[in-house]
N, CA, C and O atoms as a GROMACS GRO file, in nm:
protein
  240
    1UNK      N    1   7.347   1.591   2.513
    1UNK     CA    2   7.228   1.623   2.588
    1UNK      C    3   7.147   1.728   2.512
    1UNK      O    4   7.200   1.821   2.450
    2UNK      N    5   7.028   1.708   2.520
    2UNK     CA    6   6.900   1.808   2.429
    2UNK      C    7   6.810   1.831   2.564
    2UNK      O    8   6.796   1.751   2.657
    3UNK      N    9   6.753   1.958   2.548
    3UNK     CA   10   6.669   2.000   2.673
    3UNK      C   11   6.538   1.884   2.620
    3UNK      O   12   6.463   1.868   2.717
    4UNK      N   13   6.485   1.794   2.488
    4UNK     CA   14   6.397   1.776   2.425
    4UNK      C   15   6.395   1.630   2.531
    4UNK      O   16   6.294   1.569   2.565
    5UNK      N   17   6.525   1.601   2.566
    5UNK     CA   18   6.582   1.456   2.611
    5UNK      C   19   6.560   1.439   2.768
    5UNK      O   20   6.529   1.335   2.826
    6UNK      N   21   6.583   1.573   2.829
    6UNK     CA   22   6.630   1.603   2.949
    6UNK      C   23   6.449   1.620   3.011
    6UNK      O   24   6.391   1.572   3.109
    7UNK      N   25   6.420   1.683   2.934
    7UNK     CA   26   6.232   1.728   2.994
    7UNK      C   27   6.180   1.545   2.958
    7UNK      O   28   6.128   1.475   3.046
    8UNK      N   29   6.200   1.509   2.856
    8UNK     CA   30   6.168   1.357   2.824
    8UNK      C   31   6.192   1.263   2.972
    8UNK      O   32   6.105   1.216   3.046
    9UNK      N   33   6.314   1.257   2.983
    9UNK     CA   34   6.355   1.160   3.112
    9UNK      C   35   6.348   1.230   3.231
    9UNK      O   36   6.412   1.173   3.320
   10UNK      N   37   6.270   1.376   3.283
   10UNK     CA   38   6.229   1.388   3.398
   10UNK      C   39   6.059   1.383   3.397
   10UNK      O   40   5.985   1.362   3.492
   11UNK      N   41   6.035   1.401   3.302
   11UNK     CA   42   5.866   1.306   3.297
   11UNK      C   43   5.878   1.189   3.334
   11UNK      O   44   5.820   1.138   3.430
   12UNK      N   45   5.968   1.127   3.246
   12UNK     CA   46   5.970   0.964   3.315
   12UNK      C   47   5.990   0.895   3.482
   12UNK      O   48   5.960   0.801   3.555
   13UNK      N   49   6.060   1.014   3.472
   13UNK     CA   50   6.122   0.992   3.624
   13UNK      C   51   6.049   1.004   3.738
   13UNK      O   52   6.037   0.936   3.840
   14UNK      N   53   5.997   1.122   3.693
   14UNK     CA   54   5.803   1.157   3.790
   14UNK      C   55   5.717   1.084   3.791
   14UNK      O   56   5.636   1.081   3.884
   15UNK      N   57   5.710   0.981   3.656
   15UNK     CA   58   5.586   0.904   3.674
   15UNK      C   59   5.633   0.778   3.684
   15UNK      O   60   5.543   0.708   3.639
   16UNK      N   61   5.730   0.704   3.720
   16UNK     CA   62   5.806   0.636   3.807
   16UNK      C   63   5.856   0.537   3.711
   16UNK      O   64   5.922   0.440   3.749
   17UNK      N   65   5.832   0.554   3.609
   17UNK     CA   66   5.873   0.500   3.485
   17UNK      C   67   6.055   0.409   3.440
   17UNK      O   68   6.094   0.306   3.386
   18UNK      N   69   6.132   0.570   3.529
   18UNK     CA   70   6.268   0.500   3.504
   18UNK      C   71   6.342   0.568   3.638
   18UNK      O   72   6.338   0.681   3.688
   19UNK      N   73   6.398   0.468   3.663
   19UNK     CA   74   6.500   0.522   3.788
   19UNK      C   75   6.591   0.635   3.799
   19UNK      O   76   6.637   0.677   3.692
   20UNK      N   77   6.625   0.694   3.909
   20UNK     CA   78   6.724   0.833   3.834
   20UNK      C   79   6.849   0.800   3.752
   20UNK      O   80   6.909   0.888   3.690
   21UNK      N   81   6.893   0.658   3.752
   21UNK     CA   82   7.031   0.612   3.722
   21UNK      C   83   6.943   0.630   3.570
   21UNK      O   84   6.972   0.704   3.476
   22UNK      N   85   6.854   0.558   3.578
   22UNK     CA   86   6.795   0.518   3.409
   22UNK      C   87   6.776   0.669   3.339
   22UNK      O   88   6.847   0.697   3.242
   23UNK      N   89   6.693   0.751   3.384
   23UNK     CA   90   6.669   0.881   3.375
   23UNK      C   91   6.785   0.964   3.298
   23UNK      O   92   6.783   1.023   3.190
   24UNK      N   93   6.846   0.953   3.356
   24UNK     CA   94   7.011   1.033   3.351
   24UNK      C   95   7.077   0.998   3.227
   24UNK      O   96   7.129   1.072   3.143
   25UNK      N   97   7.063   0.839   3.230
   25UNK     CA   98   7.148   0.795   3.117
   25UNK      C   99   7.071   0.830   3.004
   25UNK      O  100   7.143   0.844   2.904
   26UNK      N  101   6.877   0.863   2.971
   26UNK     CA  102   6.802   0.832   2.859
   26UNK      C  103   6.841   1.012   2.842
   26UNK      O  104   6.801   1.072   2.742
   27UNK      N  105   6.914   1.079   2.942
   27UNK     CA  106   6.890   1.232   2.892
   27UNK      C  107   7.048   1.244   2.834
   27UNK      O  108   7.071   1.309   2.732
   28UNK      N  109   7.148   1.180   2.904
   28UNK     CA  110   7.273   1.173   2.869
   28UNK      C  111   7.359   1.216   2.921
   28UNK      O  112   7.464   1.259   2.875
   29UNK      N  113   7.311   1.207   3.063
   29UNK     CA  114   7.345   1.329   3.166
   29UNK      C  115   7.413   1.205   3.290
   29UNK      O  116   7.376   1.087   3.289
   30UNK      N  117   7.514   1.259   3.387
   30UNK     CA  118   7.553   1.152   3.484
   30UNK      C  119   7.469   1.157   3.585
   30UNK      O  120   7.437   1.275   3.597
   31UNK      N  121   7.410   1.085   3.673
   31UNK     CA  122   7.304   1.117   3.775
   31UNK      C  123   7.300   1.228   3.856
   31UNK      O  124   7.189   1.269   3.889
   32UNK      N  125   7.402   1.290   3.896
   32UNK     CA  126   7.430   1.376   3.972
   32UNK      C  127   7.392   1.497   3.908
   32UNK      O  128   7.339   1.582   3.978
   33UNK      N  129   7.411   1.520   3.783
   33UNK     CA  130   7.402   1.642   3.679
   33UNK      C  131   7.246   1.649   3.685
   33UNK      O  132   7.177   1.738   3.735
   34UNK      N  133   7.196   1.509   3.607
   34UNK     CA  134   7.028   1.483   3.644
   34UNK      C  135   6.985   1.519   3.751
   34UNK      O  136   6.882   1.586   3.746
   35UNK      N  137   7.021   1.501   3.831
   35UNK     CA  138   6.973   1.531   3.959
   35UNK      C  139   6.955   1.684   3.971
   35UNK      O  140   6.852   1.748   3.990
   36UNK      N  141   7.043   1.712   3.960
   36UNK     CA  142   7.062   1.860   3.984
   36UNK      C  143   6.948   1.926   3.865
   36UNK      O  144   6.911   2.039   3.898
   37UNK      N  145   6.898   1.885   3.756
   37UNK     CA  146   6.800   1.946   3.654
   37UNK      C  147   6.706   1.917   3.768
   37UNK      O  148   6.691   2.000   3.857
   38UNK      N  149   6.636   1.791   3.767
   38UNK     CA  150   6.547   1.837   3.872
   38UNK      C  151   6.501   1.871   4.019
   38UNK      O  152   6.396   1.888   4.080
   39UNK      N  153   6.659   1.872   4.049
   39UNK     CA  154   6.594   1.955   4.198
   39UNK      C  155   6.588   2.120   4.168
   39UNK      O  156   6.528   2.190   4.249
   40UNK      N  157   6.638   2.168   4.076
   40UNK     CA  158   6.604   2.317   4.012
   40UNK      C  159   6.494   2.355   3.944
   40UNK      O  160   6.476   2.472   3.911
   41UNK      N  161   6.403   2.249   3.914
   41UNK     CA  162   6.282   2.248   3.889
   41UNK      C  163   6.198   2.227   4.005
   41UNK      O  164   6.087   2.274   3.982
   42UNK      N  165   6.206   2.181   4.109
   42UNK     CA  166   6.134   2.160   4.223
   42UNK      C  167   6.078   2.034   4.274
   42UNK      O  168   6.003   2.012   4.370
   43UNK      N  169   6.160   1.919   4.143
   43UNK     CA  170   6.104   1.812   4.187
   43UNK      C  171   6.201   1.730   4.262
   43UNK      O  172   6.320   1.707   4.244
   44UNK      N  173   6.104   1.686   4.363
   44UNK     CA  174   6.196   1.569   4.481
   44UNK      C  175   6.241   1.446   4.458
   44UNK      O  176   6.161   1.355   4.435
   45UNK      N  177   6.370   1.426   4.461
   45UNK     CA  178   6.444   1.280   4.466
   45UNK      C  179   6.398   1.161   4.542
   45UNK      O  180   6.400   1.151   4.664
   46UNK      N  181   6.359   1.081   4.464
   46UNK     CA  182   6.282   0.962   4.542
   46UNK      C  183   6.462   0.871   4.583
   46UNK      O  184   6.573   0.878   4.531
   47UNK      N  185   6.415   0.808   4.679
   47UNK     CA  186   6.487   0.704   4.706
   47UNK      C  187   6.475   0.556   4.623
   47UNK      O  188   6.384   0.476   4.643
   48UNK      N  189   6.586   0.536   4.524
   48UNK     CA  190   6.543   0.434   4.408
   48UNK      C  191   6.626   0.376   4.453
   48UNK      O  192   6.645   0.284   4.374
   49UNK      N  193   6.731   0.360   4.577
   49UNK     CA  194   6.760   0.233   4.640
   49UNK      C  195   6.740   0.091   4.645
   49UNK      O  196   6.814  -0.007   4.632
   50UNK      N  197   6.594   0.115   4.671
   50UNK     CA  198   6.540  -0.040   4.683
   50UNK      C  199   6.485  -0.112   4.520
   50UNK      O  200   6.413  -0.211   4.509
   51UNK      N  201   6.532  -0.046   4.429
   51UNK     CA  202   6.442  -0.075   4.333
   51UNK      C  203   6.564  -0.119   4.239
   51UNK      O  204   6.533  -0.193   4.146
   52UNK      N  205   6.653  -0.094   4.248
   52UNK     CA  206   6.811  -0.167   4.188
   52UNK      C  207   6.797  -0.310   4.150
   52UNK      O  208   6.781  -0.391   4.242
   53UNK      N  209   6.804  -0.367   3.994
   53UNK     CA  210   6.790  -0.477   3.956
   53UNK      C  211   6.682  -0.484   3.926
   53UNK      O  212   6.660  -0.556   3.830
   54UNK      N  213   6.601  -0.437   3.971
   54UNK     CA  214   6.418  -0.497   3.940
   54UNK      C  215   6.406  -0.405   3.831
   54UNK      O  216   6.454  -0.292   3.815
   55UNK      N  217   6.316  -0.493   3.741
   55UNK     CA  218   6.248  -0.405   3.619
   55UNK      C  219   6.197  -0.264   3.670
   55UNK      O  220   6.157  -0.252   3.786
   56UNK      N  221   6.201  -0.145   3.569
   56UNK     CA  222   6.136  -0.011   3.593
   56UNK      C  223   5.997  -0.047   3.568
   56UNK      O  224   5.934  -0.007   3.666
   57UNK      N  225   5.941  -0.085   3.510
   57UNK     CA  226   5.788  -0.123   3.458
   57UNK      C  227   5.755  -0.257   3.581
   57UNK      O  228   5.827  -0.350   3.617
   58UNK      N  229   5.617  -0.218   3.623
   58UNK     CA  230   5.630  -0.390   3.667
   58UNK      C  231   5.484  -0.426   3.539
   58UNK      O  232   5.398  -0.353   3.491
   59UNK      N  233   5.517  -0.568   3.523
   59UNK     CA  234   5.395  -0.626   3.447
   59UNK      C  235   5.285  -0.606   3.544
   59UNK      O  236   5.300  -0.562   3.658
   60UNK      N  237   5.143  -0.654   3.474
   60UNK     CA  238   5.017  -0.632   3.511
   60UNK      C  239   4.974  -0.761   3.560
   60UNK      O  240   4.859  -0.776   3.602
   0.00000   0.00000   0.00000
């Protein structure tokens, strides 16, 4: 894990880009660990429940 990786995949994560499972893995971190970076930053955990299996990107 690199803080370079970790700030990388919670941008992504904010702009809805990659799921927290996806997030976690692009920082190298287990979700829970991820998680915990950004709820200490102040950002809120979306519910990515429903979004399991489906592409992170949708086409245009």
């Amino acid at each position: 894990m690199t803080h370079h990786a970790v700030r990388g995949a919670i941008s992504l994560y904010q702009g809805e880009t990659l799921t927290l499972e996806q997030a976690a893995a692009y920082a190298g971190l287990a979700p829970e660990a991820f998680a915990g970076h950004c709820r200490r930053r102040g950002i809120t955990l979306r519910d990515d429940l429903g979004t399991r299996g489906k592409p992170a990107v949708a086409s245009d």
